[in-house]
C-alpha positions as CSV (number, residue, x, y, z in Angstrom):
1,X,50.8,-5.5,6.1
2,X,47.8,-3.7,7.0
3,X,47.7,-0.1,7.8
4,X,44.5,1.8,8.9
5,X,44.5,5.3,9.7
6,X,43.4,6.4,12.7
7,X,41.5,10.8,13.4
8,X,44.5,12.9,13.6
9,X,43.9,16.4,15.7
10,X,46.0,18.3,13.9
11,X,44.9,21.3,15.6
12,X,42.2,22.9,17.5
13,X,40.9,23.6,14.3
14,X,42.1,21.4,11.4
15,X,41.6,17.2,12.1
16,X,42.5,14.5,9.3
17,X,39.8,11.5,9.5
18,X,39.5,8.6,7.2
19,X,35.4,8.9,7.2
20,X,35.7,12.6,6.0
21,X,37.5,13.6,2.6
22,X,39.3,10.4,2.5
23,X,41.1,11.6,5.1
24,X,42.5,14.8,4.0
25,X,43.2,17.6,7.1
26,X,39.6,19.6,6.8
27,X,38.1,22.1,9.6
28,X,36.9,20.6,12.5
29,X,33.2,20.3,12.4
30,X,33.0,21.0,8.4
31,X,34.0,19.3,5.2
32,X,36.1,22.5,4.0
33,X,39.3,20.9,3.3
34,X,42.7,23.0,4.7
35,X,44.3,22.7,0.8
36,X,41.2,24.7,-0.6
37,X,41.6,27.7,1.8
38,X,45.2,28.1,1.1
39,X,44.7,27.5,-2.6
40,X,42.1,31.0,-2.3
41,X,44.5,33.1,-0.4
42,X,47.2,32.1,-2.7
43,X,45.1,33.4,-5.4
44,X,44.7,36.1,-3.8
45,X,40.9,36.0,-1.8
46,X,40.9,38.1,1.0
47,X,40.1,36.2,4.4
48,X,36.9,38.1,4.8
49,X,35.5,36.7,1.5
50,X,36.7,33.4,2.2
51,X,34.9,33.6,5.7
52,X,31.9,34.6,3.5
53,X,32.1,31.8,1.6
54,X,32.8,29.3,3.7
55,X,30.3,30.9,6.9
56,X,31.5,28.2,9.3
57,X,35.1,29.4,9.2
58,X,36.4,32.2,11.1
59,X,39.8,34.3,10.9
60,X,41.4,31.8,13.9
61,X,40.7,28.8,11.7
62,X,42.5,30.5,8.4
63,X,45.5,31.0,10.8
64,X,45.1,27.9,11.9
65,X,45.6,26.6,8.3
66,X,48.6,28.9,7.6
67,X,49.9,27.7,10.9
68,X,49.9,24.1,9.7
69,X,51.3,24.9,6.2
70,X,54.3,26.8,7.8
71,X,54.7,23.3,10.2
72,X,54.6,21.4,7.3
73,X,57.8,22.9,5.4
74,X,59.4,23.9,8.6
75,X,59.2,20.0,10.5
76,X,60.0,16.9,8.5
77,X,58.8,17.6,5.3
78,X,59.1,16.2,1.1
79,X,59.8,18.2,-1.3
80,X,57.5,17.6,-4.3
81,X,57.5,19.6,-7.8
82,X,54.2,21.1,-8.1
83,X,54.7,22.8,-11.5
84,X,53.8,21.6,-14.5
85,X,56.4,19.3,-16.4
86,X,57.3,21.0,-19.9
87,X,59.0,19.1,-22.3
88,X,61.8,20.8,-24.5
C-alpha cells in the first residue's frame, strides 16, 4: 500500500505540503516551520523579536501557531515523551 500526502490548509496561516519541509506544517507563503516559532516563545523570545527575525511573519500568524498547538492536544492527539531518557 501506497500512501501519498496530499497540501493540508491547516489554517489561513499554517499549510503542511510534501514539496516544502518534507511536509512539515510551515507558514503559508514561507519556509518558517510552526515547531521553530513555538520552540522560541517557549524559550522565552518575545513575539516582536521573533517577527524581527522572521520579517514575513506577523502577530496573527504566531497566534495562528499557538492556535494549532492548543488543537493539537485538545482534538485527537498522542502522547509522546519528549524528555530525555535517563538511565538509573
Amino acid at each position: 500500500m501506497f500512501f501519498v500526502m496530499k497540501r493540508i490548509i491547516i489554517n489561513q496561516y499554517i499549510v503542511a505540503d510534501p514539496k516544502i519541509c518534507h511536509g512539515k506544517p510551515t507558514f503559508v507563503g514561507t519556509r518558517v516551520m510552526v515547531w521553530q516559532v513555538l520552540e522560541l516563545l517557549k524559550a522565552g523570545e518575545s513575539v516582536e523579536n521573533i517577527i524581527e527575525d522572521f520579517p514575513s511573519l506577523t502577530v496573527k500568524h504566531i497566534k495562528a501557531a499557538l492556535d494549532y498547538a492548543a488543537s493539537l492536544t485538545k482534538e485527537g492527539y498522542v502522547i509522546i515523551n519528549t524528555q530525555p531518557q535517563v538511565s538509573s
